[in-house]
VOPAGU-2260 file (C-alpha; in pm, 1 decimal, decimal comma):
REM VOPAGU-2260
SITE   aa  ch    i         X         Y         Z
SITE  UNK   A    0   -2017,7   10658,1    1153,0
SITE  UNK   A    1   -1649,5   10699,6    1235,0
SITE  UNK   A    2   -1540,3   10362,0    1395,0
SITE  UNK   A    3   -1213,8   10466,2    1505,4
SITE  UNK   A    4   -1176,2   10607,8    1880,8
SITE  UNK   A    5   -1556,4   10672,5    1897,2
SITE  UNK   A    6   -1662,6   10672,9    2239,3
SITE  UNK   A    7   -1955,2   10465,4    2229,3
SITE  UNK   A    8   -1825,6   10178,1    2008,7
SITE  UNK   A    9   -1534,7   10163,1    2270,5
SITE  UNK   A   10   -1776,2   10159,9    2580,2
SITE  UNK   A   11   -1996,6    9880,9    2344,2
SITE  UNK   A   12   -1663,2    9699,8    2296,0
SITE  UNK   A   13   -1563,6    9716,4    2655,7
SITE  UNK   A   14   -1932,3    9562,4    2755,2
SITE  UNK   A   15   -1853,8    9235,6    2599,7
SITE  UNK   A   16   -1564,8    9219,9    2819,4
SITE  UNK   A   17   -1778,8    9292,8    3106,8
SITE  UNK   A   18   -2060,7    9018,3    2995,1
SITE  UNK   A   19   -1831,3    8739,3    2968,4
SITE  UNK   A   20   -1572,3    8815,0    3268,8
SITE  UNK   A   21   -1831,6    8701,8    3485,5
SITE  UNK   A   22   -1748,6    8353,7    3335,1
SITE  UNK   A   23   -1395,3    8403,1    3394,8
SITE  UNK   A   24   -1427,2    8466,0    3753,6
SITE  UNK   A   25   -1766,0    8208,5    3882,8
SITE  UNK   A   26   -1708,6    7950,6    3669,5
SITE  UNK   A   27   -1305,0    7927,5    3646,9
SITE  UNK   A   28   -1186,9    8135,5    3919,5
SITE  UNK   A   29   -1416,6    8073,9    4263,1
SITE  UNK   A   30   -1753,4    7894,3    4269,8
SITE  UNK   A   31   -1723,5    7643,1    4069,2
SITE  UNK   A   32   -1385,8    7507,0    4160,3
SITE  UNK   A   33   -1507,3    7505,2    4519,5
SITE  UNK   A   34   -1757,3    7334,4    4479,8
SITE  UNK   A   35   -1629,0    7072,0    4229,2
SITE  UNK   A   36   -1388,3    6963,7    4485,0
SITE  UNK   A   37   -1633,7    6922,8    4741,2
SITE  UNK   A   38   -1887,9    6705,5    4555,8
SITE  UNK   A   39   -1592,1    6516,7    4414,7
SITE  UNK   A   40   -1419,1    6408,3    4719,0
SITE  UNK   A   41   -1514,3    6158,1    4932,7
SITE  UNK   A   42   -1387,9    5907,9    5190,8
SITE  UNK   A   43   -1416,0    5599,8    5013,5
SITE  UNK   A   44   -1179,5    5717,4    4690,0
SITE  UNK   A   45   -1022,9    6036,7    4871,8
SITE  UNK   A   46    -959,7    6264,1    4551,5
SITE  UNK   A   47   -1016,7    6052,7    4288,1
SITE  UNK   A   48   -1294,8    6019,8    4011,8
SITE  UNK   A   49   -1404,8    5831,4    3732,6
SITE  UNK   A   50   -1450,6    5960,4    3434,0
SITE  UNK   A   51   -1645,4    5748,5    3147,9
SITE  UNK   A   52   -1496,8    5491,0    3295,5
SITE  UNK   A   53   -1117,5    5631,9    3403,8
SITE  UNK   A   54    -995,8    5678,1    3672,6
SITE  UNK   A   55    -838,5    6124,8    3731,9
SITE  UNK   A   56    -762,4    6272,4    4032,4
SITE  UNK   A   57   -1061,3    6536,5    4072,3
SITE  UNK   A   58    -863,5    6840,5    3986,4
SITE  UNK   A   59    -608,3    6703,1    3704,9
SITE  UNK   A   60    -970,7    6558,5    3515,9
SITE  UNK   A   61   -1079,3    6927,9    3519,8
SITE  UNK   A   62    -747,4    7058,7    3400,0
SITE  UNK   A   63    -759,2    6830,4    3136,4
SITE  UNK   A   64   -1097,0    6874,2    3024,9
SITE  UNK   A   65   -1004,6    7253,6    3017,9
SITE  UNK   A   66    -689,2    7165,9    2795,2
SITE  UNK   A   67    -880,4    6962,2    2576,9
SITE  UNK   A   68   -1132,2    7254,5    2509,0
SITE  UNK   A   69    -855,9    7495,1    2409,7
SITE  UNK   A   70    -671,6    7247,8    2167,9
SITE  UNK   A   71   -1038,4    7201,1    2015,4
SITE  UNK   A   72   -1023,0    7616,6    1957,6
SITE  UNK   A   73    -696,8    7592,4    1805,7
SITE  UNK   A   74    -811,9    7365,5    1533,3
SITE  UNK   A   75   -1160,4    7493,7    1489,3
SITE  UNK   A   76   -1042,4    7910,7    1493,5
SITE  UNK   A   77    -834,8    7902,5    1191,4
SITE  UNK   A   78   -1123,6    7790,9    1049,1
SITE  UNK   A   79   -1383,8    8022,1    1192,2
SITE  UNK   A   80   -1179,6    8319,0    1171,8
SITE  UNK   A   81   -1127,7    8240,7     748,4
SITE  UNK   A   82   -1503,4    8191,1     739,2
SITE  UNK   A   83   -1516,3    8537,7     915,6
SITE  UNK   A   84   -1303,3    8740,8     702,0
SITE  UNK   A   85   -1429,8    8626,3     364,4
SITE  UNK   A   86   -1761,7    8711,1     483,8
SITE  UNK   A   87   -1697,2    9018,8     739,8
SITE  UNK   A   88   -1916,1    8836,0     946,8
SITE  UNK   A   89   -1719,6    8806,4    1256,6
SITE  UNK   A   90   -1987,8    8955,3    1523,6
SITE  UNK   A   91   -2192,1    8651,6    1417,7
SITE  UNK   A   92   -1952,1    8440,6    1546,7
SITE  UNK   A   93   -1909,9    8663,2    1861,4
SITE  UNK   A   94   -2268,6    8528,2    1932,0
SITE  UNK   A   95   -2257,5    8184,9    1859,1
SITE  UNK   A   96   -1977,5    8141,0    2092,0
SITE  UNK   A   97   -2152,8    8380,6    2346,1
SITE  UNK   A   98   -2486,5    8177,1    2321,3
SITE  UNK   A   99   -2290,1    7824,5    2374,5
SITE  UNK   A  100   -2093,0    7966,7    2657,3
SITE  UNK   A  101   -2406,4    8115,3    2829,9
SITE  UNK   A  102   -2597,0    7785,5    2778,5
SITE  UNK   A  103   -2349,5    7572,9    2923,2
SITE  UNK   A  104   -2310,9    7709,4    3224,3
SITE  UNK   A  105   -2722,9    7777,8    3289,2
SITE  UNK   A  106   -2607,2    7386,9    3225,6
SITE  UNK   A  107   -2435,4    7390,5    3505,7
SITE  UNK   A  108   -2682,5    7407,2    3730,3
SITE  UNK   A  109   -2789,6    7114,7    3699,1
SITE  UNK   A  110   -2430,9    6948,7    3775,0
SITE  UNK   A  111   -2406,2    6729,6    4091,8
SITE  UNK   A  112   -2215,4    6458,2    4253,1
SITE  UNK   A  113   -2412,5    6177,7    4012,8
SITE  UNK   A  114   -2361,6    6331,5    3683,0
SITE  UNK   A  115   -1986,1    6461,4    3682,4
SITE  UNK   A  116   -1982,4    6345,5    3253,5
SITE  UNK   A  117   -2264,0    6633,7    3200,6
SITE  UNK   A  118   -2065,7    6853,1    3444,0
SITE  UNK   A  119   -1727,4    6824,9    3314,5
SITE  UNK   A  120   -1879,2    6850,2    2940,2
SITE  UNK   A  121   -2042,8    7141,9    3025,7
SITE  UNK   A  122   -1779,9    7280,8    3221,2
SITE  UNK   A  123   -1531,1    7260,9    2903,9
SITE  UNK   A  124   -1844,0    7393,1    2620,2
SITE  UNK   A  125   -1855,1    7690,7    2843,1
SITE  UNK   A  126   -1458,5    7717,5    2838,1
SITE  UNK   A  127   -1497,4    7748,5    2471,6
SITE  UNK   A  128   -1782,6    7964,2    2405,7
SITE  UNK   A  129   -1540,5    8190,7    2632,6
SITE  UNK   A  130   -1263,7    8149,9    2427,5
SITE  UNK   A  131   -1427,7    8141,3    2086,8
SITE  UNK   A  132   -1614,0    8492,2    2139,1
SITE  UNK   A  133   -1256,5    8639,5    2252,3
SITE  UNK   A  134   -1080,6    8578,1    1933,6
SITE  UNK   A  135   -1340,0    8815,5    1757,0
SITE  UNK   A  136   -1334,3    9075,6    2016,1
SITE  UNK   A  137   -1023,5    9120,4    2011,2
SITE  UNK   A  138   -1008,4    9134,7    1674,3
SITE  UNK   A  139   -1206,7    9434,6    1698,5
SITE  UNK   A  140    -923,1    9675,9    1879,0
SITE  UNK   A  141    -739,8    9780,8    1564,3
SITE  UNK   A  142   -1055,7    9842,6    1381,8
SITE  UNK   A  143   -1221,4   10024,4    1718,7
SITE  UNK   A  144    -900,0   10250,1    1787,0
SITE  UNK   A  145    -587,8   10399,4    1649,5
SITE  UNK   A  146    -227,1   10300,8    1733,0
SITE  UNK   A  147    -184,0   10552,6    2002,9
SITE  UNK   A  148    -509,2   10451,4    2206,0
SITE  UNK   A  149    -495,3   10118,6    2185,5
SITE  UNK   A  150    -326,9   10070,3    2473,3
SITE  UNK   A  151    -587,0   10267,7    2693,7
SITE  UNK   A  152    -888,6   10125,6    2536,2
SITE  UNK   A  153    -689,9    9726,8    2574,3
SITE  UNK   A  154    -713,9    9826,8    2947,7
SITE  UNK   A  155   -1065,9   10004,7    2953,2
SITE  UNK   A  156   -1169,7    9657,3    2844,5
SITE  UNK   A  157   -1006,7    9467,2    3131,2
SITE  UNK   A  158   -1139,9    9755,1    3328,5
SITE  UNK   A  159   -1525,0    9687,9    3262,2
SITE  UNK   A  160   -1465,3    9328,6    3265,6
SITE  UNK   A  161   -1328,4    9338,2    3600,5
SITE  UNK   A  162   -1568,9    9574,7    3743,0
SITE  UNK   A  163   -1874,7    9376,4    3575,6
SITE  UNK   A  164   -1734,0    9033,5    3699,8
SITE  UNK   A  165   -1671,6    9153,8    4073,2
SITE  UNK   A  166   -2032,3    9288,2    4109,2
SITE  UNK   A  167   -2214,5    8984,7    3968,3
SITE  UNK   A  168   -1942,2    8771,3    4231,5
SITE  UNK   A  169   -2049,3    8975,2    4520,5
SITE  UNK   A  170   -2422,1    8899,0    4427,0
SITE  UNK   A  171   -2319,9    8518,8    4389,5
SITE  UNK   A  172   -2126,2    8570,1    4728,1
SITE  UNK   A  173   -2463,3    8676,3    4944,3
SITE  UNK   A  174   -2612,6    8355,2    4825,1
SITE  UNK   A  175   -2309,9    8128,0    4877,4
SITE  UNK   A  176   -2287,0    8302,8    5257,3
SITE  UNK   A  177   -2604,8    8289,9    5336,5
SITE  UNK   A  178   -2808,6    7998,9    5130,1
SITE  UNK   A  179   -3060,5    7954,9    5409,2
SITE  UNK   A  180   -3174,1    8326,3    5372,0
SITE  UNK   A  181   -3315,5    8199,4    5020,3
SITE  UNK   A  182   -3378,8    7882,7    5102,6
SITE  UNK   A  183   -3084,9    7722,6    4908,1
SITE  UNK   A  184   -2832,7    7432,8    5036,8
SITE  UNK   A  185   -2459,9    7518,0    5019,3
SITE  UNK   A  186   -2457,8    7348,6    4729,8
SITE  UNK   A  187   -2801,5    7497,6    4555,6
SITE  UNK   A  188   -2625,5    7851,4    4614,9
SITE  UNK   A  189   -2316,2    7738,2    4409,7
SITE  UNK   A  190   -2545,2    7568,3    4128,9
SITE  UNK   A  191   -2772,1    7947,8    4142,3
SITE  UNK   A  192   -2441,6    8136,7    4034,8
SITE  UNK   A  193   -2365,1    7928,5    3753,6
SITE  UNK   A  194   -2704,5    8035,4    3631,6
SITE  UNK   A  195   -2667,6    8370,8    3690,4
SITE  UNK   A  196   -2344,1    8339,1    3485,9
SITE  UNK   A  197   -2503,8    8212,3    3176,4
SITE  UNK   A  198   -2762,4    8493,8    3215,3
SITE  UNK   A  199   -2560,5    8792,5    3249,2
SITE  UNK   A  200   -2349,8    8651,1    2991,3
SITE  UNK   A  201   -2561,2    8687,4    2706,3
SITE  UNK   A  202   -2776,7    8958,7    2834,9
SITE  UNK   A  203   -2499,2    9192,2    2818,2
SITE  UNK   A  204   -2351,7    9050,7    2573,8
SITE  UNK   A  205   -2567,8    9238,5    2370,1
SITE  UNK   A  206   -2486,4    9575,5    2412,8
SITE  UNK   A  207   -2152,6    9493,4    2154,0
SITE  UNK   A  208   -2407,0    9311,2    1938,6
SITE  UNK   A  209   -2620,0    9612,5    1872,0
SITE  UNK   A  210   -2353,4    9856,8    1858,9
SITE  UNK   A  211   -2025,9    9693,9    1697,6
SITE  UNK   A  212   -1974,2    9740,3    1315,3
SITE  UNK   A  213   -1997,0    9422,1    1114,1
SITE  UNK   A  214   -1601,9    9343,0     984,0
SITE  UNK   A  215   -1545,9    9389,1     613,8
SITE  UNK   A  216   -1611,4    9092,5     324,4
SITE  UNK   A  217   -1232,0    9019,4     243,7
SITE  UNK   A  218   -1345,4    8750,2     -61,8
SITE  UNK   A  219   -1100,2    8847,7    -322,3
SITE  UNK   A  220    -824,9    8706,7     -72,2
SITE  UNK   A  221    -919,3    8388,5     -56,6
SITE  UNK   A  222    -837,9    8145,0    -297,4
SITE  UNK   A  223    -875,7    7790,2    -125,7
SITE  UNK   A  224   -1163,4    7612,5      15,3
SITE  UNK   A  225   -1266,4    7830,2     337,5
SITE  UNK   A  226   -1182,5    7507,1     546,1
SITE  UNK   A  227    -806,8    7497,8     432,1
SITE  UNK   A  228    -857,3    7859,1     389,7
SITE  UNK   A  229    -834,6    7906,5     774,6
SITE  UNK   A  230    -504,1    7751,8     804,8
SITE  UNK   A  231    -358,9    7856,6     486,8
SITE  UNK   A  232    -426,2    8219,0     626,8
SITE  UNK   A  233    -245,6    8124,7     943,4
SITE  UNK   A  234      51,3    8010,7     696,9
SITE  UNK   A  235      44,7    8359,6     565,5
SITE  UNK   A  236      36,4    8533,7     862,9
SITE  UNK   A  237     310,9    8349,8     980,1
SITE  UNK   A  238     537,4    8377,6     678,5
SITE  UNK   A  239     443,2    8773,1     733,6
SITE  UNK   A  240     543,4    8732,1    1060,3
SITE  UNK   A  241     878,2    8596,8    1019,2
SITE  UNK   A  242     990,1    8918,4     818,2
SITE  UNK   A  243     898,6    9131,0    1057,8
SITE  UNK   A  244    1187,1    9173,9    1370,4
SITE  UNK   A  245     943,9    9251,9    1688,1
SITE  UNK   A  246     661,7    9066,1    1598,5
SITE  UNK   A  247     821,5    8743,7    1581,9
SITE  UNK   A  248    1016,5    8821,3    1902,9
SITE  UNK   A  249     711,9    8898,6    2094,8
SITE  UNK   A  250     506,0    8612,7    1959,1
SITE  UNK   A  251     736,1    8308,8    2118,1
SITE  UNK   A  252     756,6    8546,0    2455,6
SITE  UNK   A  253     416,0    8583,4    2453,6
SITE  UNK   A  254     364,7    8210,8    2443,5
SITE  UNK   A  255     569,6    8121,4    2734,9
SITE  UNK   A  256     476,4    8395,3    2949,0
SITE  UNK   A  257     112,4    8292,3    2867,9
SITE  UNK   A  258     190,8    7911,9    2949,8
SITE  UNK   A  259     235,0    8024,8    3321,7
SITE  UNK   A  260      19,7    8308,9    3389,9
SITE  UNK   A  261    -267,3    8168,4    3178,1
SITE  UNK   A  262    -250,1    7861,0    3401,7
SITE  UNK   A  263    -210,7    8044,1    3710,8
SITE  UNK   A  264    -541,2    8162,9    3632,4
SITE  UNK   A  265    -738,6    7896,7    3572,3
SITE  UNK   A  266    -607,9    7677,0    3876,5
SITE  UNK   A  267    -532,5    7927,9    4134,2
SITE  UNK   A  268    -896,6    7839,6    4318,4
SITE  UNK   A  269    -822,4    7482,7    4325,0
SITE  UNK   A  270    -505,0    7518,0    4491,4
SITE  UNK   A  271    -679,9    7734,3    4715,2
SITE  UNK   A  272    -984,0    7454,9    4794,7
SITE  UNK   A  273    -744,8    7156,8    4779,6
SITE  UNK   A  274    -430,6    7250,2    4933,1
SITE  UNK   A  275    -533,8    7498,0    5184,3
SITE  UNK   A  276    -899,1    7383,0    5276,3
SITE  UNK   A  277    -991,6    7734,6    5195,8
SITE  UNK   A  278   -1395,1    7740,3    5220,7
SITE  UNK   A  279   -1635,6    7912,7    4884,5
SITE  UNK   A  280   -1681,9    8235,5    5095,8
SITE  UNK   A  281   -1273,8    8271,4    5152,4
SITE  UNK   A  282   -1241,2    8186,9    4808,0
SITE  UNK   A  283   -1478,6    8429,2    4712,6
SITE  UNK   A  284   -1324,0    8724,3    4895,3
SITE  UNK   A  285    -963,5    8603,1    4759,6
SITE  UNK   A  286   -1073,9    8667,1    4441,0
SITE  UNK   A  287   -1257,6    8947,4    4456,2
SITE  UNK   A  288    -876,4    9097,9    4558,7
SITE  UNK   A  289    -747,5    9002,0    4250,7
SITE  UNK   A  290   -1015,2    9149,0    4021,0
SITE  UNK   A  291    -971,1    9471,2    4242,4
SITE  UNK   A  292    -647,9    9533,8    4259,3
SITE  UNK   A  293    -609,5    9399,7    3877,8
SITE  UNK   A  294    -838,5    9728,7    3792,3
SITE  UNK   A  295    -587,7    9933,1    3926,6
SITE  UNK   A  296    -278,0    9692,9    3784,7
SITE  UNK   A  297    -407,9    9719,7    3407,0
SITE  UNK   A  298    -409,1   10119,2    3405,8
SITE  UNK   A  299    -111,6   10161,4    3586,5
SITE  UNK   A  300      70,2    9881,0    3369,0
SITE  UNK   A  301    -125,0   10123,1    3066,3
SITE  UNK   A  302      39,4   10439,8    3178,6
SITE  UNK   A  303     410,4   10275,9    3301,7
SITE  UNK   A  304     439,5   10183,8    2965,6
SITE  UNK   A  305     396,3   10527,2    2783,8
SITE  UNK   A  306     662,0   10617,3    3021,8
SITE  UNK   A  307     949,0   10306,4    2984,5
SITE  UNK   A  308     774,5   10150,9    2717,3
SITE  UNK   A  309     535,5    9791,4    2675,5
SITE  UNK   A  310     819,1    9529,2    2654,6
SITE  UNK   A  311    1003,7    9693,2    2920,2
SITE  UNK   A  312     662,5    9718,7    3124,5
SITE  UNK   A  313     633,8    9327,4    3016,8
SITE  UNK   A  314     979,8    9238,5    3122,2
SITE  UNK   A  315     929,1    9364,3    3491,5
SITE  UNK   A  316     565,9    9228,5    3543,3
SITE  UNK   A  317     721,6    8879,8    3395,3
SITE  UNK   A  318     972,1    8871,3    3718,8
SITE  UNK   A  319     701,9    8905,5    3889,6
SITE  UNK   A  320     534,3    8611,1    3800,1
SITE  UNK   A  321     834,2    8427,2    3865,7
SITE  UNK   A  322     880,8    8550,1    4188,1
SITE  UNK   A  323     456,1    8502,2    4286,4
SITE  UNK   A  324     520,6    8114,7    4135,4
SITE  UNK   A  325     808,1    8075,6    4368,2
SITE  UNK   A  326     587,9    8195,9    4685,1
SITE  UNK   A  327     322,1    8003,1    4584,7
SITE  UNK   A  328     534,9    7689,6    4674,6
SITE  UNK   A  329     606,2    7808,5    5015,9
SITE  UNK   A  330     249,3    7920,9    5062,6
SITE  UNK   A  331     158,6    7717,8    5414,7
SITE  UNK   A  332    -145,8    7962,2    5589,9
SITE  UNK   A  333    -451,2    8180,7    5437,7
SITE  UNK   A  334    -281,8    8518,3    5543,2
SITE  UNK   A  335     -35,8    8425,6    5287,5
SITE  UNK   A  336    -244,9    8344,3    4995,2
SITE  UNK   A  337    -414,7    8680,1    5068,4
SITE  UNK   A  338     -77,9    8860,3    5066,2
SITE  UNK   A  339      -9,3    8637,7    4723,1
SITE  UNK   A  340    -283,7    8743,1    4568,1
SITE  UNK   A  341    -280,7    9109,4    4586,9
SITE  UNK   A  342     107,0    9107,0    4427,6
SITE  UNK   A  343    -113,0    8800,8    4151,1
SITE  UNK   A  344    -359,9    9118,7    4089,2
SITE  UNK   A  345    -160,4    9366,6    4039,5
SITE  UNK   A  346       4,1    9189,2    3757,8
SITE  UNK   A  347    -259,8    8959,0    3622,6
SITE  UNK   A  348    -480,8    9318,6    3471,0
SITE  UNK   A  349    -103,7    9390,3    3359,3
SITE  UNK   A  350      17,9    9122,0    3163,8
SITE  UNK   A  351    -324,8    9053,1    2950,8
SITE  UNK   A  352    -388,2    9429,6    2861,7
SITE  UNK   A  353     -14,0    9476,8    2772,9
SITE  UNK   A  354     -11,8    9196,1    2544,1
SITE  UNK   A  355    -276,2    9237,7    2368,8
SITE  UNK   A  356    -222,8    9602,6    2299,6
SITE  UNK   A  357     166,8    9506,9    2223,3
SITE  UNK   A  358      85,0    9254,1    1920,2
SITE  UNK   A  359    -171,7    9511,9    1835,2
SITE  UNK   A  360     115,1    9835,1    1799,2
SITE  UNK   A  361     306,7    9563,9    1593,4
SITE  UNK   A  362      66,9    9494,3    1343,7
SITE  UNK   A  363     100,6    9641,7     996,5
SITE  UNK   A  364    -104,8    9913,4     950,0
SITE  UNK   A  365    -399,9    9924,4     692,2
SITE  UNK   A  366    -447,3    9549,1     626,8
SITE  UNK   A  367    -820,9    9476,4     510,4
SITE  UNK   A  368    -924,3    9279,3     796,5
SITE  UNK   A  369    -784,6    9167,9    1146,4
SITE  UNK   A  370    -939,3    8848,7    1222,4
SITE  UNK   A  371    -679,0    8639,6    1044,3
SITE  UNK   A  372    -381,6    8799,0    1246,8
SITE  UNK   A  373    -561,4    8800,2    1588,3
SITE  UNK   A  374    -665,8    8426,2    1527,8
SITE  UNK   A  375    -317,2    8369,9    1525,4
SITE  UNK   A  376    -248,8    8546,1    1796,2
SITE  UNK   A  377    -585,7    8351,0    1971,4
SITE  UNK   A  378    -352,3    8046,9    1828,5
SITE  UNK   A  379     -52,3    8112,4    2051,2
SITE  UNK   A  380    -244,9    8201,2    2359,3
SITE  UNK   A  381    -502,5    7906,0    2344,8
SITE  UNK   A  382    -171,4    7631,1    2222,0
SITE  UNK   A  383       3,2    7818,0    2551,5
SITE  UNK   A  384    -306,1    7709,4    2753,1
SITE  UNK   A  385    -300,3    7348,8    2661,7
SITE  UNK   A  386      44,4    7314,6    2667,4
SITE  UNK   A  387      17,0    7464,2    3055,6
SITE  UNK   A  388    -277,7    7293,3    3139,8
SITE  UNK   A  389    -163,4    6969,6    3041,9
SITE  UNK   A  390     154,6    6991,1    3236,8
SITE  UNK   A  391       8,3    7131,0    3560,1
SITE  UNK   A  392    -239,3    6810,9    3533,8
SITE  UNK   A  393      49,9    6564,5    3437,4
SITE  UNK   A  394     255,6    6657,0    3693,0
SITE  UNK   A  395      18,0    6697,3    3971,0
SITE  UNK   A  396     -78,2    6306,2    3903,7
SITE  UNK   A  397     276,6    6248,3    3819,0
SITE  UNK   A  398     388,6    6386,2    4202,4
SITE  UNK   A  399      53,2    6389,4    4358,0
SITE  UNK   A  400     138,6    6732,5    4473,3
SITE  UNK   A  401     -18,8    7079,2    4338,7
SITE  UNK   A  402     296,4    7251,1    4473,8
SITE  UNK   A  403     536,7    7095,8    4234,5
SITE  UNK   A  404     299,2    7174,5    3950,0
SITE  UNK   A  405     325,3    7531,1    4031,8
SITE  UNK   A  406     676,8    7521,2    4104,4
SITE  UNK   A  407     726,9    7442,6    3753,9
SITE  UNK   A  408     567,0    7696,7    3556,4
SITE  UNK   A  409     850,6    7860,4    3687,3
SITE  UNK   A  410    1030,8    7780,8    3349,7
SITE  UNK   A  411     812,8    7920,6    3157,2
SITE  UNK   A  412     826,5    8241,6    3255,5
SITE  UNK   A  413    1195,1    8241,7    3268,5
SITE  UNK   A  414    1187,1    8156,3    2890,4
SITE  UNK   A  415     945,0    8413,9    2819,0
SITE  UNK   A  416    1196,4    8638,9    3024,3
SITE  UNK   A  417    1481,9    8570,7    2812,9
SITE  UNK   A  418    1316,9    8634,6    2469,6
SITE  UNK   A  419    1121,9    8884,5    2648,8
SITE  UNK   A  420    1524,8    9054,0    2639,2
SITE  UNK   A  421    1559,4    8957,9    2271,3
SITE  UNK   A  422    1258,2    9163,2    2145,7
SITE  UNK   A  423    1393,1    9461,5    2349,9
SITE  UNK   A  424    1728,9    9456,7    2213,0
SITE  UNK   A  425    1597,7    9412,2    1898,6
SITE  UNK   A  426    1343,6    9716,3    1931,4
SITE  UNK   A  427    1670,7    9938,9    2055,5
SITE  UNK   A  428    1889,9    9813,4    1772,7
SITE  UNK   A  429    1557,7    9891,9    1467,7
SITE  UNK   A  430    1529,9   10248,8    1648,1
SITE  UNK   A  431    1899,6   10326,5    1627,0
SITE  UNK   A  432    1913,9   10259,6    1301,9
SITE  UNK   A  433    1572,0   10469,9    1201,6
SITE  UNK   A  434    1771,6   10778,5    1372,6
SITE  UNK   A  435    2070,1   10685,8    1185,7
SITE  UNK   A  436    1895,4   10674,1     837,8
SITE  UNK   A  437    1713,6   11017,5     985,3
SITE  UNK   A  438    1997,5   11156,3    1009,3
């Protein structure tokens, strides 16, 4: 069978995007931020927990734990992603990580006020069965579509995982608004979704297992021990990277821009809970604007850029961000953080499917196997993750303020901005000179 642009092993590929947004959205995005913060504050220590014995404010332990998971991926994917392209076994791997992230938040529900270790350990496993089954799905787009469609199928994957995650959210959101109707507490309704999470998650999950082609044994490139192999690779792709003009452009950009909107991500519920008192239900529906309007933002962002181009596309959606990070400061009422999130939507769907596509387009063309180059790429994003994580949590317990933490991220994206500038005037100056030598 023809891998490339086939319909139904794009749709299959697209599905795993669906299973595992669900994740994205309960577990990092609504529910379980909610209710972390309520069964973690109390009037004896206010906001503050302990922690095998520490002492964290509630929401700087969980951004911690979550920046701790994501430096564990960037040591263990070099590794994994070797392992997978000497034996073109990289769907395997898509369901190991798929199975631990599923498990750990069924975990979940089992995660209450007097067992926040077990909570917080699950809490990070499931952040990195997430992140471990990504690397290998994306590794899939070159191999799944040519250079002029990758752009369209990046986004018809954000699509279905949008679409999948809102509809298993608004099942999650009957329960959380009416727990009584089923007999649940508040609480019970909250500890239900992360259940259902771990359940859809692998269930459809395997629609990509079934369908997806295996990758390709790449043994005769390997010629160190497949644990050193990993990083050795990643050595390789970045000495491969350095002689080529856009691609190592893009790659810094894409790490700063990531620090901020990656982080915006993951903590924009808490804010929500903590800051404005905003109740699960409000949350919920908050949310649920974001995933909407981000359907809309990825294919627009898809079809601006055959128009003006991706880094220009990039460029505009980065201001953006800045701008959003800025208001998020000032953000004082609900009505507000409604407003904020439908401009945080429309850019959010943007930003991911345009990046990934980008790094794709840059990629030379015909190389045996892909895992190696999107683990690096998997690399940048997760080290951009920590690196944001970390200093959200640092300076929230630094200031004791959420609002200077996002007030900060700020300058990343303003970094990511200005080499964002670089790569174009570097793309103008390479196609000049290819019209020139035409000529």
């Amino acid at each position: 069978m023809e891998t490339k642009n086939n319909k139904k092993i794009i749709r299959a590929w697209a599905f795993f995007d669906w299973a595992n947004s669900a994740y994205n959205l309960v577990i990092t995005s609504t529910i379980f931020p909610a209710y972390y913060v309520a069964i973690t504050a109390n009037s004896r220590n206010g906001d503050r927990v302990t922690f095998f014995g520490k002492s964290f404010i509630n929401t700087a332990l969980s951004n911690y734990a979550l920046a701790v998971a994501y430096m564990i991926m960037v040591l263990l994917l070099p590794v994994l992603s070797s392992i997978a392209d000497y034996r073109g076994n990289k769907k395997v791997f898509m369901q190991f990580f798929t199975w631990l992230g599923s498990l750990s938040c069924c975990g979940l529900f089992f995660f209450g006020p007097n067992n926040l270790e077990f909570g917080i350990i699950c809490f990070a496993l499931a952040a990195i069965g997430y992140s471990g089954g990504f690397v290998f799905y994306n590794s899939y787009l070159p191999q799944i579509a040519t250079v002029d469609m990758q752009d369209s199928v990046s986004a018809k994957g954000f699509t279905y995982g949008y679409v999948g995650s809102v509809i298993l959210q608004i099942i999650c959101l009957i329960f959380v608004l009416s727990p009584k109707t089923f007999h649940l507490t508040s609480g019970g309704a909250a500890q239900l979704s992360f259940l259902l999470v771990g359940i859809w998650w692998i269930s459809f999950a395997y629609i990509p297992f079934i369908v997806l082609p295996k990758g390709s044994p790449n043994a005769q490139t390997h010629h160190h021990n497949i644990i050193k192999g990993g990083f050795v690779e990643l050595g390789k792709v970045w000495a491969k990277v350095k002689t080529m003009p856009l691609l190592k452009r893009f790659l810094p950009a894409f790490f700063f821009y990531s620090m901020g909107v990656q982080t915006i991500m993951l903590v924009a519920a808490g804010f929500g809970a903590k800051v404005l008192k905003m109740e699960t239900s409000g949350l919920i529906e908050i949310i649920l604007i974001i995933q909407l309007v981000a359907i809309g933002g990825a294919t627009l962002m898809s079809r601006l850029s055959a128009i003006i181009g991706n880094v220009k596309v990039l460029i505009l959606v980065v201001i953006i961000w800045i701008a959003a990070c800025i208001a998020a400061y000032f953000v004082t009422t609900i009505p507000q953080f409604y407003a904020l999130a439908v401009v945080v939507g429309l850019i959010m769907g943007g930003i991911q499917s345009m990046s990934r596509s980008t790094y794709s387009k840059y990629l030379p063309e015909n190389i045996p196997d892909t895992a190696s180059f999107f683990s690096f790429y998997d690399v940048t994003e997760k080290l951009a993750i920590v690196g944001g994580m970390f200093s959200f949590a640092f300076i929230e317990e630094l200031t004791g303020s959420m609002r200077n933490s996002t007030l900060a991220l700020c300058g990343f994206f303003i970094v990511g901005l200005i080499l964002l500038f670089s790569l174009l005037s570097a793309e103008k100056k390479i196609k000049k000179n290819t019209e020139f030598s035409a000529v």
